[in-house]
PDB file of the backbone (N, CA, C, O) and the ligand in Angstrom, with CONECT records:
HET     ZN  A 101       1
ATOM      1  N   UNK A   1      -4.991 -21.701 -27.491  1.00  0.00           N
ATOM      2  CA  UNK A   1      -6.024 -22.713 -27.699  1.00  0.00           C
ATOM      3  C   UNK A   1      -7.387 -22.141 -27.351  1.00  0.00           C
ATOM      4  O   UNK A   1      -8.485 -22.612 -27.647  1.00  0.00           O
ATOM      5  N   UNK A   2      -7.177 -21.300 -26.831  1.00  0.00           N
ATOM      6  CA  UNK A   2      -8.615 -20.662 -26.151  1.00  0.00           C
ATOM      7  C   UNK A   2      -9.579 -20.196 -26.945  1.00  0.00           C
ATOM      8  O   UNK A   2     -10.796 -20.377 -26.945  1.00  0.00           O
ATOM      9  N   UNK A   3      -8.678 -19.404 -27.803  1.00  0.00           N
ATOM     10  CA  UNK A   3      -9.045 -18.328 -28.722  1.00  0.00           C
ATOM     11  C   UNK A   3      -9.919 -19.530 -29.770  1.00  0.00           C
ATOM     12  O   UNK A   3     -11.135 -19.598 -29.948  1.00  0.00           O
ATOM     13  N   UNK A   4      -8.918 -20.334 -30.312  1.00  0.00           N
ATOM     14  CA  UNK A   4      -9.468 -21.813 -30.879  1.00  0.00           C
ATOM     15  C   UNK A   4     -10.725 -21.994 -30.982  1.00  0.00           C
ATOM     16  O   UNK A   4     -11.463 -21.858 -31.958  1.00  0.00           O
ATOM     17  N   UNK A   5     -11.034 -22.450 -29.458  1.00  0.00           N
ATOM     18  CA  UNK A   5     -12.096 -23.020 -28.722  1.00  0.00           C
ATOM     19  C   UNK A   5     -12.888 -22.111 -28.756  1.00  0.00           C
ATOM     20  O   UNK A   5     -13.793 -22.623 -29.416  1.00  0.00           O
ATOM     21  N   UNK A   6     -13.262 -20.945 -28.478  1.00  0.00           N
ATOM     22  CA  UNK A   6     -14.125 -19.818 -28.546  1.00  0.00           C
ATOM     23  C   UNK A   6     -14.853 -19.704 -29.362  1.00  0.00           C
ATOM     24  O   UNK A   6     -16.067 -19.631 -29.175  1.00  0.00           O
ATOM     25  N   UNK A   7     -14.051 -19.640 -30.953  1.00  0.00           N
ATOM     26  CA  UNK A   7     -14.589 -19.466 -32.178  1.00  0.00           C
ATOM     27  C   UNK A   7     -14.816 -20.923 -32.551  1.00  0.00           C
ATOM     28  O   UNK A   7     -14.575 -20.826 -33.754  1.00  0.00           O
ATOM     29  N   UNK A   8     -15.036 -21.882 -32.409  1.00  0.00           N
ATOM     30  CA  UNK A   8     -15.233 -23.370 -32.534  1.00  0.00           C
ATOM     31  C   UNK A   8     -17.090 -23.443 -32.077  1.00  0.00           C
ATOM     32  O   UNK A   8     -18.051 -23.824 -32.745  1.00  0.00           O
ATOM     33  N   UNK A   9     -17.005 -22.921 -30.728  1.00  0.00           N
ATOM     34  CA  UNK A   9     -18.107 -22.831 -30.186  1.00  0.00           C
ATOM     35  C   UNK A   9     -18.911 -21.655 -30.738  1.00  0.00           C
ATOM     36  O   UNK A   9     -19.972 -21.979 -31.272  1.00  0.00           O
ATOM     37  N   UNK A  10     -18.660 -20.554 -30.719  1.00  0.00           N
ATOM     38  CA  UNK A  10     -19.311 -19.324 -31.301  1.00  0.00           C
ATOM     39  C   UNK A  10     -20.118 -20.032 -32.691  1.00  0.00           C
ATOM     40  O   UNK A  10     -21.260 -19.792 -33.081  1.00  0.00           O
ATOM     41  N   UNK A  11     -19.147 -20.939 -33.253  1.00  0.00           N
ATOM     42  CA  UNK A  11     -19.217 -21.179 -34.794  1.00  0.00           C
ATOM     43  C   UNK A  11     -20.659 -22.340 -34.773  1.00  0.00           C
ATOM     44  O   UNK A  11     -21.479 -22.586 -35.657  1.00  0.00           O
ATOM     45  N   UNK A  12     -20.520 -22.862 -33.402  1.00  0.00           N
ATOM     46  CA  UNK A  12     -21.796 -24.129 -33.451  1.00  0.00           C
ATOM     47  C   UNK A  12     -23.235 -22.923 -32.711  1.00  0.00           C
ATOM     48  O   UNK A  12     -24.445 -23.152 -32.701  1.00  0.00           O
ATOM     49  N   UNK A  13     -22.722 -22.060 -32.338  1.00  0.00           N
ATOM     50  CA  UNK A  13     -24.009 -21.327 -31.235  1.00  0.00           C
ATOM     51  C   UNK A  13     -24.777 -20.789 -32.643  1.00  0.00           C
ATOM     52  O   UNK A  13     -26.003 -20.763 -32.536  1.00  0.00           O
ATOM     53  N   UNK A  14     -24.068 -20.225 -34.338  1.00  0.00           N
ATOM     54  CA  UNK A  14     -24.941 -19.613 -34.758  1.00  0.00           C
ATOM     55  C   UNK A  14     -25.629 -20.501 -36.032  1.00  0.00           C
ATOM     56  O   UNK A  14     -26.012 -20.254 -37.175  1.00  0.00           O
ATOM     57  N   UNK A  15     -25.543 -21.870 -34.998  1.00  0.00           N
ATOM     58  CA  UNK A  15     -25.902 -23.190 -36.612  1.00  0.00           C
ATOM     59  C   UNK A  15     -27.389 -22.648 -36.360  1.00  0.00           C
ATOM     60  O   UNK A  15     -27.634 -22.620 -35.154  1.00  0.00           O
ATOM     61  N   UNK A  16     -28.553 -22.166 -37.245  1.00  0.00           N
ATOM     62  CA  UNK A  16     -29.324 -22.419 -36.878  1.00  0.00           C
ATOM     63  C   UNK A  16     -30.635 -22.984 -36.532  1.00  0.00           C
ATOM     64  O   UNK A  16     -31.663 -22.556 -36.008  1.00  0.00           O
ATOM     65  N   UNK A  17     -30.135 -24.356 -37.126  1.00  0.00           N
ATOM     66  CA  UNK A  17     -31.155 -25.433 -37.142  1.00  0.00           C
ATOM     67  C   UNK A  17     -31.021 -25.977 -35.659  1.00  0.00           C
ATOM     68  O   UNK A  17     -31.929 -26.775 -35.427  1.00  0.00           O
ATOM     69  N   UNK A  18     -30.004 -25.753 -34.382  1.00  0.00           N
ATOM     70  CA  UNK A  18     -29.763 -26.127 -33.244  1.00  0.00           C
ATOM     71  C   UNK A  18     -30.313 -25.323 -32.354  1.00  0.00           C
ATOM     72  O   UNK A  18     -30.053 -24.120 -32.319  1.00  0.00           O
ATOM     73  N   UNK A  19     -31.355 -26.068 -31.322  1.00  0.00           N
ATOM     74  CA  UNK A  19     -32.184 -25.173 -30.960  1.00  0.00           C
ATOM     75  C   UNK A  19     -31.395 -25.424 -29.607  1.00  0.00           C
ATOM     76  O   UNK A  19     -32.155 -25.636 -28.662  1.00  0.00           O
ATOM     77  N   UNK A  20     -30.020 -25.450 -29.294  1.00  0.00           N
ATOM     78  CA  UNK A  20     -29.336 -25.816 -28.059  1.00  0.00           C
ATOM     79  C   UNK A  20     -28.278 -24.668 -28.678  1.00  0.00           C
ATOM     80  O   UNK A  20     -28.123 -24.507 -29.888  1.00  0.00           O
ATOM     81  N   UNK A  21     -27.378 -23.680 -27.350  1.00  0.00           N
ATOM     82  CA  UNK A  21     -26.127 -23.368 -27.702  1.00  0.00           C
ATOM     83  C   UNK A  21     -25.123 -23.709 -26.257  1.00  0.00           C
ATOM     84  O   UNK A  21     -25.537 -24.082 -25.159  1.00  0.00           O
ATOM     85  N   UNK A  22     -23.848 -23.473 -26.626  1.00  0.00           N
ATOM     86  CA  UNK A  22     -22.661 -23.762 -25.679  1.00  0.00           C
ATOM     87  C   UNK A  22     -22.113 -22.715 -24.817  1.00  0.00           C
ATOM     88  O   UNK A  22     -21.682 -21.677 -25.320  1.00  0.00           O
ATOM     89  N   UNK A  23     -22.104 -22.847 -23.979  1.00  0.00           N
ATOM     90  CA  UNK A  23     -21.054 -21.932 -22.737  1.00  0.00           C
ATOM     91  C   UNK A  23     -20.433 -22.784 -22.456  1.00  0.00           C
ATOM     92  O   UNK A  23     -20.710 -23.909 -22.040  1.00  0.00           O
ATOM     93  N   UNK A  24     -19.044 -22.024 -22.785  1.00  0.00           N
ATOM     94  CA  UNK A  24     -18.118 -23.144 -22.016  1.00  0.00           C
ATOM     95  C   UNK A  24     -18.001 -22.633 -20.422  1.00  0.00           C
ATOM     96  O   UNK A  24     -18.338 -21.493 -20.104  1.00  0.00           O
ATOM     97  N   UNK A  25     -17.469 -23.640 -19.427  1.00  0.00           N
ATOM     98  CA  UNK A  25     -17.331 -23.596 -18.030  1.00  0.00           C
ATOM     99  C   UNK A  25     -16.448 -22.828 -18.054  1.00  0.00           C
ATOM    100  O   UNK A  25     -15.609 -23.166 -18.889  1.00  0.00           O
ATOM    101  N   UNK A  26     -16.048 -21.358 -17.208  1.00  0.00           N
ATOM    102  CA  UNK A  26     -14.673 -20.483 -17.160  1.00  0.00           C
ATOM    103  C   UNK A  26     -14.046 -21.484 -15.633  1.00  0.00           C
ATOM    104  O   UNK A  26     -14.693 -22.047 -14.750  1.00  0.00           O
ATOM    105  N   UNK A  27     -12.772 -21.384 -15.818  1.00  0.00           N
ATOM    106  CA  UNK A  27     -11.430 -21.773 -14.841  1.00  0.00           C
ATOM    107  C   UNK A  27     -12.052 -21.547 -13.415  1.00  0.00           C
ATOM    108  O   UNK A  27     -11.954 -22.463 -12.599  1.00  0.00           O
ATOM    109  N   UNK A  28     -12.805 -20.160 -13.003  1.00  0.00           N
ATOM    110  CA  UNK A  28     -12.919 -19.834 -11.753  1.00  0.00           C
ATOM    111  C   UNK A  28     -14.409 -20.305 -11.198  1.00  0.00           C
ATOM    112  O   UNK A  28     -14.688 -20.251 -10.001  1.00  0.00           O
ATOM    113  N   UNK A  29     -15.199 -20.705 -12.068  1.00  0.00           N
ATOM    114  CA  UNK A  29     -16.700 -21.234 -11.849  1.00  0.00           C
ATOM    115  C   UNK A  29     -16.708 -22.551 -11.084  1.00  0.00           C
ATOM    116  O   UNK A  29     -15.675 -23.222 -11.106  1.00  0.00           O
ATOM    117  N   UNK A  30     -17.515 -22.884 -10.571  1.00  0.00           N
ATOM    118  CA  UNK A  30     -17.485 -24.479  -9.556  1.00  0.00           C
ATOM    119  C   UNK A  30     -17.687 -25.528 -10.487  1.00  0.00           C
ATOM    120  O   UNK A  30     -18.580 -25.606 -11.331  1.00  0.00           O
ATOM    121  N   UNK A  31     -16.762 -26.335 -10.250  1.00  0.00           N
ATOM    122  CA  UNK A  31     -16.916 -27.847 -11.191  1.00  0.00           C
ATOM    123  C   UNK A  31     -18.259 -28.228 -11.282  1.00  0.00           C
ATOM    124  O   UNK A  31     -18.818 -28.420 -10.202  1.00  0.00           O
ATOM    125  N   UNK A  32     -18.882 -28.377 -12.249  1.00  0.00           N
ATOM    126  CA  UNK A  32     -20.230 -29.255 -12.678  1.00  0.00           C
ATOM    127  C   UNK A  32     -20.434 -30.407 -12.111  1.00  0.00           C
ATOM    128  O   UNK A  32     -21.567 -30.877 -12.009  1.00  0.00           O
ATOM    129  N   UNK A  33     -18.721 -31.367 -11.408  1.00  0.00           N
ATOM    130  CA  UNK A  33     -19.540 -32.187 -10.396  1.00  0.00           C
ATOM    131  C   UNK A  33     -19.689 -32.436  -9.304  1.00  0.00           C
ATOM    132  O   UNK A  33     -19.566 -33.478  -8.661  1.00  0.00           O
ATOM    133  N   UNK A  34     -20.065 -31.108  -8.974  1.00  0.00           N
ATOM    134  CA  UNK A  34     -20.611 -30.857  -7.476  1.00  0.00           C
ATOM    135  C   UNK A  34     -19.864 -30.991  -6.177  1.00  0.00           C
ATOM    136  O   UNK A  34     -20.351 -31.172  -5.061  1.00  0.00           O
ATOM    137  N   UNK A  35     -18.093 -30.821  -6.646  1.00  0.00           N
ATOM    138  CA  UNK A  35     -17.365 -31.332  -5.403  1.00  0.00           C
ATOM    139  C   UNK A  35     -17.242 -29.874  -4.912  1.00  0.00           C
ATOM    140  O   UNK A  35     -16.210 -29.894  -4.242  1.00  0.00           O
ATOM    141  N   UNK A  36     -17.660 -28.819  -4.888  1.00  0.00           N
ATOM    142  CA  UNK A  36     -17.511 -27.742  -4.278  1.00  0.00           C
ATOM    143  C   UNK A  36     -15.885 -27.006  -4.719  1.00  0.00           C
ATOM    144  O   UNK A  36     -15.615 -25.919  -4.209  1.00  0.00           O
ATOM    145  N   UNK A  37     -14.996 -27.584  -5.554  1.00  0.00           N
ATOM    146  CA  UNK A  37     -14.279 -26.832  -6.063  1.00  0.00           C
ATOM    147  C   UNK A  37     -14.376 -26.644  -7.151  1.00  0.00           C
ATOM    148  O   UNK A  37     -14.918 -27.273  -8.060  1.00  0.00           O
ATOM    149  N   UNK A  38     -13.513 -25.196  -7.074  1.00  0.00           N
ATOM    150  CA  UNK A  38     -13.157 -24.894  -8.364  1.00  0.00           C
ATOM    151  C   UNK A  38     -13.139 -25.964  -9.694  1.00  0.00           C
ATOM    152  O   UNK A  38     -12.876 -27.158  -9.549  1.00  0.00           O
ATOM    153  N   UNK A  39     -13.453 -25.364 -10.976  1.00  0.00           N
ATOM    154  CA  UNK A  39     -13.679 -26.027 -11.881  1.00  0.00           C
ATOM    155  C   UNK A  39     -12.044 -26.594 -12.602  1.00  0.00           C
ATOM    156  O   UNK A  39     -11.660 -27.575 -13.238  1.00  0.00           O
ATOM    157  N   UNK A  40     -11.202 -24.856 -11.855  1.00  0.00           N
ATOM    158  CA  UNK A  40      -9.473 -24.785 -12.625  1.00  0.00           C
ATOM    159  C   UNK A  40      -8.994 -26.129 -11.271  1.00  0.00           C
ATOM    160  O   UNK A  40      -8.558 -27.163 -11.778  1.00  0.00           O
ATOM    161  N   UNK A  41      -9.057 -26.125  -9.862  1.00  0.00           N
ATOM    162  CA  UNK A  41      -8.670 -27.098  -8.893  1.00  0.00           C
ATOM    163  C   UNK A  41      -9.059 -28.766  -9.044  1.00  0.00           C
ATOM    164  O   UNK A  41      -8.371 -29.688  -8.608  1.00  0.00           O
ATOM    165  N   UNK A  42     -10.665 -28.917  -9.962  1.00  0.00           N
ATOM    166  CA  UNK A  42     -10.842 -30.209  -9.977  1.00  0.00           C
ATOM    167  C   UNK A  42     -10.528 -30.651 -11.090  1.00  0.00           C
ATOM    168  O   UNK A  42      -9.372 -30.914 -11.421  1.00  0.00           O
ATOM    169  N   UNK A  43     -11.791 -30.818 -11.982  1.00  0.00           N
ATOM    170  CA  UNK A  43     -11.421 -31.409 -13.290  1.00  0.00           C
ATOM    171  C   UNK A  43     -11.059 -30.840 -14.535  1.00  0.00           C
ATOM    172  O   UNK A  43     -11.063 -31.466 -15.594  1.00  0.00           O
ATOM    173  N   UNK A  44     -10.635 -29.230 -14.356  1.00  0.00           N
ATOM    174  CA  UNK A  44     -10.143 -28.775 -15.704  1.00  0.00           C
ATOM    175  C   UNK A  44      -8.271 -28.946 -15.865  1.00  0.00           C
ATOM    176  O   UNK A  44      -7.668 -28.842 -16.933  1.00  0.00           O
ATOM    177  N   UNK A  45      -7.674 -29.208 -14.595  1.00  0.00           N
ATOM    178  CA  UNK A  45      -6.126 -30.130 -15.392  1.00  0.00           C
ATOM    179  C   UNK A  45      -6.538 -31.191 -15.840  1.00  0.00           C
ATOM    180  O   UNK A  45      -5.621 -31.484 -16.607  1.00  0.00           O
ATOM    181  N   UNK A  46      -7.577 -32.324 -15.944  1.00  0.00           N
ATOM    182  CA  UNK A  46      -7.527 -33.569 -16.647  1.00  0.00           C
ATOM    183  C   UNK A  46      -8.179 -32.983 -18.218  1.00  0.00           C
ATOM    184  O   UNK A  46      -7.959 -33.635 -19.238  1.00  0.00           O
ATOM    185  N   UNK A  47      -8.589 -32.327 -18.236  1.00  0.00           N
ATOM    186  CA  UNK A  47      -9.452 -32.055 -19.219  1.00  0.00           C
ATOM    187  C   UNK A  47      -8.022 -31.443 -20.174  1.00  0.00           C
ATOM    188  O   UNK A  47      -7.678 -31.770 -21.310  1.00  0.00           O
ATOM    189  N   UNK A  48      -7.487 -30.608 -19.372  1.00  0.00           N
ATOM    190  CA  UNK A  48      -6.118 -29.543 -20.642  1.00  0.00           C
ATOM    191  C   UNK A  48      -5.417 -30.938 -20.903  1.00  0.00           C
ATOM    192  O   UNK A  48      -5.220 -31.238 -22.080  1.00  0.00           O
ATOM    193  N   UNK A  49      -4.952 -31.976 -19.731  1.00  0.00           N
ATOM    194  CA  UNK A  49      -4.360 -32.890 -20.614  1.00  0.00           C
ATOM    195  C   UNK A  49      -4.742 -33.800 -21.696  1.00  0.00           C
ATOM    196  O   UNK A  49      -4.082 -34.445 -22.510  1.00  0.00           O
ATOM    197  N   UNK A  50      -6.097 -33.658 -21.455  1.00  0.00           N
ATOM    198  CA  UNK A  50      -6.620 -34.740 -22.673  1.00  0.00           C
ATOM    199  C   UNK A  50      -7.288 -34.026 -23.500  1.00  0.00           C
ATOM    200  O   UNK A  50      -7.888 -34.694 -24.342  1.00  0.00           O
ATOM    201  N   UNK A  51      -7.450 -32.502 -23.596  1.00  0.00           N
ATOM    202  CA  UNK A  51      -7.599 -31.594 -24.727  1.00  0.00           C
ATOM    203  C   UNK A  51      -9.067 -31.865 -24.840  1.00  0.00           C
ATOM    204  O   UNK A  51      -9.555 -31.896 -25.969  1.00  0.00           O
ATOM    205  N   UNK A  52      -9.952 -32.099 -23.613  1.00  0.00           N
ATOM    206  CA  UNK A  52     -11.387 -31.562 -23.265  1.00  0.00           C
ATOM    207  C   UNK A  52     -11.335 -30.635 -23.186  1.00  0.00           C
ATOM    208  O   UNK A  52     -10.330 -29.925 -23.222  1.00  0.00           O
ATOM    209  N   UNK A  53     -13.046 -30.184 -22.975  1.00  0.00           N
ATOM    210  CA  UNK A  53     -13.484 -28.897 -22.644  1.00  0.00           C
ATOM    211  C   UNK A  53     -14.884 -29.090 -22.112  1.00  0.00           C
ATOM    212  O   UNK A  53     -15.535 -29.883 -22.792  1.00  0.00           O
ATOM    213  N   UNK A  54     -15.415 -28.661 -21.247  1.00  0.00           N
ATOM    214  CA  UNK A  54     -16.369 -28.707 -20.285  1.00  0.00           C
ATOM    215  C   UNK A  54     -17.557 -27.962 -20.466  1.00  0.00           C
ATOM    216  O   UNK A  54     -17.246 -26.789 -20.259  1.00  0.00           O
ATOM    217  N   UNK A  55     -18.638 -28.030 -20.718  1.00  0.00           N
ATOM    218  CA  UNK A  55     -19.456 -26.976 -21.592  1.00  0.00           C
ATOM    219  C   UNK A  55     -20.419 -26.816 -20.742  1.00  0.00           C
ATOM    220  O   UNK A  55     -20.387 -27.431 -19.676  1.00  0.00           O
ATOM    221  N   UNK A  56     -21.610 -25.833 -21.100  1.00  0.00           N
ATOM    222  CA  UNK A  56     -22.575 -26.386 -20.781  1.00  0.00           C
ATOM    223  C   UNK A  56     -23.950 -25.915 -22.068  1.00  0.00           C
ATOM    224  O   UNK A  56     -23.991 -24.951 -22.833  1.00  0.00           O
ATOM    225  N   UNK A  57     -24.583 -26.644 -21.936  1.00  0.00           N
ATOM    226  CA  UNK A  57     -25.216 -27.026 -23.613  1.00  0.00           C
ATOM    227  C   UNK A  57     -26.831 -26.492 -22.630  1.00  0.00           C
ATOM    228  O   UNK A  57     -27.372 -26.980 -21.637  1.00  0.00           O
ATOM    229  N   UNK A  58     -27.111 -25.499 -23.356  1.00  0.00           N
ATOM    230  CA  UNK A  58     -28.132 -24.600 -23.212  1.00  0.00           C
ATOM    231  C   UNK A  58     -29.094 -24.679 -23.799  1.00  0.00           C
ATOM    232  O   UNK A  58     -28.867 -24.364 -24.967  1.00  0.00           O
ATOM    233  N   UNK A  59     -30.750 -25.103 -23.542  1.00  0.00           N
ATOM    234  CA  UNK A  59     -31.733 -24.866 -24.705  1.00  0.00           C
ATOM    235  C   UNK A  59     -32.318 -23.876 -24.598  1.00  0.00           C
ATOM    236  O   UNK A  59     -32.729 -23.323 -23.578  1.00  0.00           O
ATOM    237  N   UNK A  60     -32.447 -23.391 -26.354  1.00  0.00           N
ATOM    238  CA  UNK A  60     -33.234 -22.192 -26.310  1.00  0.00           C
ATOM    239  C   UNK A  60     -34.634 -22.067 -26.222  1.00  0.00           C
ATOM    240  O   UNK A  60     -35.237 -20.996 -26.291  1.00  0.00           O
ATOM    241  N   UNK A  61     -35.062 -22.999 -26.093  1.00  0.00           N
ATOM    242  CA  UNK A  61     -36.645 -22.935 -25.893  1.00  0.00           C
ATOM    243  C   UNK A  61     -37.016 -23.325 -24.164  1.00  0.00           C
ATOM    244  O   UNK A  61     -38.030 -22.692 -23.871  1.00  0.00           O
ATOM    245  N   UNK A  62     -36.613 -23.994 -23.192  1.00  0.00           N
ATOM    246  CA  UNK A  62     -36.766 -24.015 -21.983  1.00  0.00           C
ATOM    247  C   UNK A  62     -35.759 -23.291 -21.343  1.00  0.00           C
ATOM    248  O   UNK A  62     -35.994 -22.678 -20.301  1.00  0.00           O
ATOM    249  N   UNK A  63     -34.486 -23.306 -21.953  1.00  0.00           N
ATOM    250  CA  UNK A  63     -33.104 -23.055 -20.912  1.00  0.00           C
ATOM    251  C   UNK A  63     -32.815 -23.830 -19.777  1.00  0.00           C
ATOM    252  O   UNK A  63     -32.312 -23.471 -18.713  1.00  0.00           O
ATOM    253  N   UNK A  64     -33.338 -25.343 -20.270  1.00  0.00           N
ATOM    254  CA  UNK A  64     -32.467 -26.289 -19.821  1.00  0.00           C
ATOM    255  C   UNK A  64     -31.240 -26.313 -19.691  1.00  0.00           C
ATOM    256  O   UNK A  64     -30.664 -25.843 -20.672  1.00  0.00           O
ATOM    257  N   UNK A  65     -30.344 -26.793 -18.594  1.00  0.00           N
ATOM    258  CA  UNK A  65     -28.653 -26.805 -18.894  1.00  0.00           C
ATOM    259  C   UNK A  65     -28.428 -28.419 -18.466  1.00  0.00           C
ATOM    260  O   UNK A  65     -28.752 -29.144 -17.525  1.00  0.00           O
ATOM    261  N   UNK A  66     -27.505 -28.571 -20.012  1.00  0.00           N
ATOM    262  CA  UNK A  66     -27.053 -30.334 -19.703  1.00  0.00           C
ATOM    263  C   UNK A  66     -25.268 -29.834 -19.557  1.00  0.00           C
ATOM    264  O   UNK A  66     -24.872 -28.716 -19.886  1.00  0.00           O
ATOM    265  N   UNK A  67     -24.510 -30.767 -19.083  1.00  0.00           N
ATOM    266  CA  UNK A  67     -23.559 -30.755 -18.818  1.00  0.00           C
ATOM    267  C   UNK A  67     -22.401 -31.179 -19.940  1.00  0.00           C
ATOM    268  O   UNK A  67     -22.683 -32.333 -20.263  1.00  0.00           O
ATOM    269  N   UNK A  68     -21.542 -30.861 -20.473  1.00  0.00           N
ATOM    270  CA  UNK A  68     -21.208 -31.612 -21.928  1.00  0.00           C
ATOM    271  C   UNK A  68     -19.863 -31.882 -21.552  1.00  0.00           C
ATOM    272  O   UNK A  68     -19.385 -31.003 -20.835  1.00  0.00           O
ATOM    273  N   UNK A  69     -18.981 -32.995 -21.866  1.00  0.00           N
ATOM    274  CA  UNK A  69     -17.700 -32.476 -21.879  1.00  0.00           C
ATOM    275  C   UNK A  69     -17.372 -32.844 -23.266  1.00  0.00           C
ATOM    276  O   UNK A  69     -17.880 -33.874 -23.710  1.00  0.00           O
ATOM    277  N   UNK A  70     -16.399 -31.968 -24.195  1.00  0.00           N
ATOM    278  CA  UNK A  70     -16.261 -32.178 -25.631  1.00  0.00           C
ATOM    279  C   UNK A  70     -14.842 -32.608 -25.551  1.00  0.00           C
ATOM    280  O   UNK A  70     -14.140 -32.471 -24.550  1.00  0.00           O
ATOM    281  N   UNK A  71     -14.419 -33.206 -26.825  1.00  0.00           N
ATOM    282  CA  UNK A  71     -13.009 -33.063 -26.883  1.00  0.00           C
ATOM    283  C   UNK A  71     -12.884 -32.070 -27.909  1.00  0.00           C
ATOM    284  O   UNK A  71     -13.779 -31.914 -28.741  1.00  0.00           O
ATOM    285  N   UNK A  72     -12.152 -31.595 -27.907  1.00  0.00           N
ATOM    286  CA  UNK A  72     -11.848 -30.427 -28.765  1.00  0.00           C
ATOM    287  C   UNK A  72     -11.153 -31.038 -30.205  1.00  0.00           C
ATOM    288  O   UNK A  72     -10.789 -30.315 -31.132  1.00  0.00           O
ATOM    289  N   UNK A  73     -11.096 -31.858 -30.194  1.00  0.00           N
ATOM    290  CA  UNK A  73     -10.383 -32.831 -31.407  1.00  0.00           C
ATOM    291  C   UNK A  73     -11.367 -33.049 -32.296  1.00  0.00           C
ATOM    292  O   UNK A  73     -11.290 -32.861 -33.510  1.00  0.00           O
ATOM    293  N   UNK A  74     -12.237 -33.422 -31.727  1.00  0.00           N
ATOM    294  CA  UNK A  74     -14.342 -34.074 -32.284  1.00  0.00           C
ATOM    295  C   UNK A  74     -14.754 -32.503 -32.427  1.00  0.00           C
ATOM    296  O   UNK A  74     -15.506 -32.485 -33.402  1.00  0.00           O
ATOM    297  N   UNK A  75     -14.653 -31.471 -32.035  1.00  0.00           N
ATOM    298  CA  UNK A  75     -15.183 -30.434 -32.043  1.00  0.00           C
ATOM    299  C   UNK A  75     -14.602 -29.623 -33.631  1.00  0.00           C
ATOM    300  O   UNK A  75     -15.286 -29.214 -34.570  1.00  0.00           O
ATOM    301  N   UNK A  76     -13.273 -29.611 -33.467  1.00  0.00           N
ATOM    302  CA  UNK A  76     -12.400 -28.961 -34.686  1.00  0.00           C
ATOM    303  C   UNK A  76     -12.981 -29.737 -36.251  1.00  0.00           C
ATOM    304  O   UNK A  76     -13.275 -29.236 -37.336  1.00  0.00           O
ATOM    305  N   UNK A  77     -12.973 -31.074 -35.788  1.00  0.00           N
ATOM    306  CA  UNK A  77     -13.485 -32.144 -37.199  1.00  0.00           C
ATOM    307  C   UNK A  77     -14.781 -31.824 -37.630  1.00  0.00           C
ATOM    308  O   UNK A  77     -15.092 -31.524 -38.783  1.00  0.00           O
ATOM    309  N   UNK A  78     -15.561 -31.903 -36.611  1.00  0.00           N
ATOM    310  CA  UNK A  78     -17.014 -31.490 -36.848  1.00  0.00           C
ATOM    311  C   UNK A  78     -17.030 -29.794 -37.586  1.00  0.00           C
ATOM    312  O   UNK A  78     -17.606 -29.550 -38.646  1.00  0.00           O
ATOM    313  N   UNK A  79     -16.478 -29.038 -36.987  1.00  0.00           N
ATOM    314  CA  UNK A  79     -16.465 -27.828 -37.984  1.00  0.00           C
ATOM    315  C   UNK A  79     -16.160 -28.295 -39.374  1.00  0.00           C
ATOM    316  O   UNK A  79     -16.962 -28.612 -40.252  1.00  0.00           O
ATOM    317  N   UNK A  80     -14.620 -28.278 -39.416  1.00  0.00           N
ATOM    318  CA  UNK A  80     -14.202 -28.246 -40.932  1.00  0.00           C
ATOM    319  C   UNK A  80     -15.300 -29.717 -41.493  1.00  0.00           C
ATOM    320  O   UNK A  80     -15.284 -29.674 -42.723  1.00  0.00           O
ATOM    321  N   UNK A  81     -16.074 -30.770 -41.079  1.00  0.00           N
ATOM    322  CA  UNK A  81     -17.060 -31.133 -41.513  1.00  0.00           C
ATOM    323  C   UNK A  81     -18.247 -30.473 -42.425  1.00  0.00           C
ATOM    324  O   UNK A  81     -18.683 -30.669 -43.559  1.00  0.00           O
ATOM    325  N   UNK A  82     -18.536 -29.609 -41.367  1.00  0.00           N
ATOM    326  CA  UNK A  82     -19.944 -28.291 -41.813  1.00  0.00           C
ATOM    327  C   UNK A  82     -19.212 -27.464 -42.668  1.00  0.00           C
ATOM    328  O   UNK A  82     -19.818 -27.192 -43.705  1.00  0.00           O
ATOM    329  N   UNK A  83     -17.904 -26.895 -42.537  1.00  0.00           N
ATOM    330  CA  UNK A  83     -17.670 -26.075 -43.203  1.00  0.00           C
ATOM    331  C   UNK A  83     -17.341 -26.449 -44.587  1.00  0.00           C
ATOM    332  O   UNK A  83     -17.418 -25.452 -45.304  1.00  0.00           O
ATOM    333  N   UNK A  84     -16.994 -27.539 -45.253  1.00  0.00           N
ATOM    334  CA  UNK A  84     -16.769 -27.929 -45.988  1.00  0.00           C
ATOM    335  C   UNK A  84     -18.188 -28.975 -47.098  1.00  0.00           C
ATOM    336  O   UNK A  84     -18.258 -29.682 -48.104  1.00  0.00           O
ATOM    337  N   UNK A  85     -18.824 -28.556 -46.305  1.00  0.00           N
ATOM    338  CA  UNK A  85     -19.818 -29.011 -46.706  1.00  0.00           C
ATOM    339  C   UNK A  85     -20.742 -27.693 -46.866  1.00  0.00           C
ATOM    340  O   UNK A  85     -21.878 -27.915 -47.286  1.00  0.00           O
ATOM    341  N   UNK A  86     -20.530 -26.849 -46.690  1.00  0.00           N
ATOM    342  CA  UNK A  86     -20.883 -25.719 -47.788  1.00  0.00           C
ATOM    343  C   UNK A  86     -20.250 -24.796 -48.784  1.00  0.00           C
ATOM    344  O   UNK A  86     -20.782 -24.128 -49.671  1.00  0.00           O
ATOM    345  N   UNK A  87     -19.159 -24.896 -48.485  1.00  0.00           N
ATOM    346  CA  UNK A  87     -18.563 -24.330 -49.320  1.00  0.00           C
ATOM    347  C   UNK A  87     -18.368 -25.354 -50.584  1.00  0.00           C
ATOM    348  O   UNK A  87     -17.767 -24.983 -51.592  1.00  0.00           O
TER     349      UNK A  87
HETATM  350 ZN    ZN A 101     -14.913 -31.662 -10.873  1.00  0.00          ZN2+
END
């Protein structure tokens, strides 16, 4: 699924009318909400069960960071959306 998710995201980082791109959160990084654990110890088992993913949504003009959580379900649709809409 990883691999999935990688190229899902890679695939939205080179839209380039989006002046925002995605990092997803890695397993060993500190949860985004601030409980001082791990991201794999807090909220990334709720996330594998409900087939989230935890991002963080980057702008390229300040390098603001907002916090995202996606489902990867909305993420896959939204591709074959774009993608199908050019081809
Ligand atoms: Zn957490």
């Amino acid at each position: 699924m990883k691999k999935t998710l990688n190229s899902l995201l890679s695939f939205f980082n080179t839209n380039d009318e989006e002046e925002f791109y995605y990092v997803r959160i890695e397993r060993n990084e500190k949860c985004y909400c601030e409980s001082g654990k791990k991201y794999k110890s807090c909220h990334y088992p709720d996330h594998q069960k409900k087939s989230k993913v935890a991002v963080k949504k980057i702008s390229e003009t300040t390098g603001e960071e907002t916090i995202k959580v996606l489902s990867v379900k909305k993420l896959r649709k939204e591709y074959y959306k774009v993608k199908s809409n050019v081809f």
